[in-house]
Steps between C-alpha positions, in 0.01 A plus 500: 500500500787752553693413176127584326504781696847679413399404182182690471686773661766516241311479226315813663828672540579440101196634363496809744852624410833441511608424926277520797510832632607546877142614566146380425259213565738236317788579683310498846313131337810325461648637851214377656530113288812488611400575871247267489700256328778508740262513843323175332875320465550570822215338682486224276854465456471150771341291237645244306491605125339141389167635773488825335519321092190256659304775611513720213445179277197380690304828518593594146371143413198632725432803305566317148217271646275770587506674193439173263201378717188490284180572722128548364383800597219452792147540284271795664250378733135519362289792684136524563342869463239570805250749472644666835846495521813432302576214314557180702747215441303215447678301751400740750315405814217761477454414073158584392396188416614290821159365668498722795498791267172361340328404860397846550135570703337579213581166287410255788147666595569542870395853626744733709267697619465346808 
């Protein structure tokens, strides 16, 4: 990742002009890589280089497997329009058409007047 880096940056520096300037947001980038950099060699400067070539092997495998994953896309759940409200999934547990919605007083004949 740093080699791809420096290399972005250089090819940055050859189509701005003709030598990094002393000054400026590319100068201050690559200070700040190389800070980083060094800080991160630092702390991680205990492991054995074989660990480190695993790791970056196994998650760029990860990635790689990631990205070349086909997947459906999940189809849209079917909604029901109610004459009161919003539109309703029709999986929902107050649907429209479920039979407690339908077992209203007025169906069944019993009087709540009472």
């Amino acid at each position: 990742m740093l080699l791809t880096v420096m290399a972005i940056l250089t090819y940055i520096q050859a189509a701005v002009g003709p030598g990094m300037t002393s000054g400026g947001w590319l100068a201050q980038f690559g200070a700040d890589l190389q800070h980083s950099v060094s800080v991160a060699t630092k702390a991680l400067g205990w492991l054995p280089g074989w660990a480190v070539a695993i790791a970056l092997v196994a998650s760029g495998g990860y990635f790689v497997w990631r990205a070349t994953r086909h997947t459906e896309p999940k189809p849209p759940e079917p909604t029901l329009a109610t004459p009161d409200g919003p539109a309703r999934s029709a999986d929902s547990e107050s649907s429209c058409c479920s039979d407690a919605a339908l077992e209203t007083p007025a169906r069944t004949g019993q009087d709540t007047t009472k």
